[in-house]
C-alpha positions, 0 to 999 in steps of 0.5 A: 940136738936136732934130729937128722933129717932123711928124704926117703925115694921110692916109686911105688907104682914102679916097684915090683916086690917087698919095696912099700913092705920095706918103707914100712920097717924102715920108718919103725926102725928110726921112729923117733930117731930120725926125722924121715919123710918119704917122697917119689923124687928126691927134694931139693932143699930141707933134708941132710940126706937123701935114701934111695930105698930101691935101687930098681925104682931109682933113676940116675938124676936121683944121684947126680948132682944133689946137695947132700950125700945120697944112699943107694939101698940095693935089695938083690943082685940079680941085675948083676949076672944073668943065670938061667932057669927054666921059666917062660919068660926066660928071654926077657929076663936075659934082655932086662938084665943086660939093660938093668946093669948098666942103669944100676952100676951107675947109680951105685957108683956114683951115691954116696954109699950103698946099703945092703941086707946080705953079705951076698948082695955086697959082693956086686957092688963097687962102690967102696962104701958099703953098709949091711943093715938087716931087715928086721922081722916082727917076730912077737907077732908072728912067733909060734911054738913049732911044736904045736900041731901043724899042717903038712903044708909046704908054703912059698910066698912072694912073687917070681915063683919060678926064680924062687924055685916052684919047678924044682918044688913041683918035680920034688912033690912028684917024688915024694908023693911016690914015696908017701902014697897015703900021705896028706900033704900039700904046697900053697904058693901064696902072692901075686904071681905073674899071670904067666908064671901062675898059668904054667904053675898050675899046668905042670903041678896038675895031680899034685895038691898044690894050691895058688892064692893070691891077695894076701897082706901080712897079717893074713899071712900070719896064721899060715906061717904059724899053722905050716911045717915048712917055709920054702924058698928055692931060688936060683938067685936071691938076695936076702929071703925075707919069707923064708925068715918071717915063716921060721919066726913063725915056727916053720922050719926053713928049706932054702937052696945054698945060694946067695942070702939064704945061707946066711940065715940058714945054717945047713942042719942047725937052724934050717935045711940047705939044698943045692938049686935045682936038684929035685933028688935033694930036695925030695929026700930032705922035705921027706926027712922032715915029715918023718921026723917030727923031732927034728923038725921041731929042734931045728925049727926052734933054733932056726926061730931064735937065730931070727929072734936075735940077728934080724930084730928091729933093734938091730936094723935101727943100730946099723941104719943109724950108723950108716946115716951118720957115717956118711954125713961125716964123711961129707 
């Protein structure tokens, strides 16, 4: 039985996070299983499928008119309903997302189906077919004990800081620094963060021991998911998380704001620690419980690593992409 043969698009040089991190996984995941190849336009002729890998770097003609049946993979919804947040550049992002939804719907609408990677993110899409496939974190290499000696440091990684949550982090930083005058701690805010987002990073956290690194691959991240005691990720909007899951696989234990994906790998004092959006209060008093409570960071560390172990492995990933393949093929 010949393999199924897939055309994989993206546009690299149009992509703004995680899309080349996510072609990666995809071709491990099929390895073997699917003949797939990767290209900045769909092919013409050659393929039985065409995978749009980031709805953000699509384009309308990817989806119109072509031979056989297209994919649509959408990573988050941000594009769907504009909330606001204090950051900068507020305004563009309020006139981006009014000119990304229309561009976004209609390419959803009219492929063949639609993957996403949490149940949130499907809740935004019309169009009937609707496949969830999770993202699969390389746990071997990034597994840690949580009970081996950690620093107190409180990790963000990625890009858009401010969607994720850096202004609630610093204003809860201010207030548990009150509460722990002796305490060593610090926050490392780790990716290639937009020059202004990093300028005003650095102005409102002043006095406070936050630290902002760029230039870091995967494997460079490793030793500090394994080396810290807390993943953050605060945002306002978020699709999946995949930060927040590689750094529990790593042994952290997760702090995530009860918003869109997050509460789907994080179960509020079982596998990690939910907050609401915003609320520096909440999130001073629970980052607090944390560095009090070694036992219970560890426990709920642990159990957070093994829900990542179990629901997000490469296995499962390959199972549900397979299935998507081959359902809408059949389907026509």
């Amino acid at each position: 039985m010949s393999l199924i043969k897939v055309a994989a698009v993206y546009r690299q040089g149009r992509a703004r996070t995680g899309v080349s991190s996510y072609a990666e996984r995809l071709k491990k995941a099929v390895a073997g299983e699917v003949n797939i190849q990767f290209f900045s336009k769909p092919p013409e002729t050659g393929f039985d499928l065409i995978h749009l890998i980031d709805v953000k770097s699509a384009r309308i003609k990817d989806v119109m008119n072509k031979p056989v049946p297209v994919i649509a993979d959408l990573h988050d919804y941000y594009w769907a309903e504009y909330r606001f947040f204090w950051s900068i550049d507020a305004p563009l992002r309020w006139l981006f997302q009014k000119s990304r939804k229309s561009r976004y719907q209609k390419i959803l609408n009219s492929a063949s189906a639609v993957i996403v990677h949490s149940r949130a993110v499907s809740r935004y899409v019309l169009n009937p077919k609707v496949f969830l496939v999770p993202i699969a974190i390389e746990y071997e290499k990034l597994y840690a004990d949580p009970a081996q000696p950690r620093e107190p440091v409180i990790l963000l990684v990625g890009r858009d800081d401010w969607r994720k949550g850096l202004g609630t982090l610093i204003s809860a930083l201010r207030l548990v620094r009150k509460d722990f005058p002796g305490y060593e701690f610090r926050a490392e805010i780790i990716g290639d963060e937009y020059v202004h987002g990093k300028i005003m990073g650095k102005i409102l956290s002043r006095g406070l021991n936050v630290k902002f690194i760029s230039g870091m691959d995967f494997e460079q991240l490793i030793p500090r998911y394994q080396g810290s005691m807390i993943i953050y990720l605060g945002s306002w909007q978020e699709g999946f998380g995949l930060s927040l899951a590689e750094g529990m696989a790593g042994g952290c234990i997760g702090v995530g704001s009860n918003v869109g994906g997050i509460p789907e790998v994080i179960e509020d004092g079982r596998t990690g620690i939910l907050f609401t959006p915003g609320e520096k209060l909440e999130l001073a008093a629970k980052i607090q419980a944390v560095l009090e409570n070694d036992e219970m960071r560890i426990e709920i560390a642990r159990r957070g690593q093994r829900f990542v172990k179990e629901n997000l492995s490469l296995e499962k990933m390959r199972e549900a992409l397979l299935k998507a393949y081959e359902e809408v093929l059949k389907r026509g």
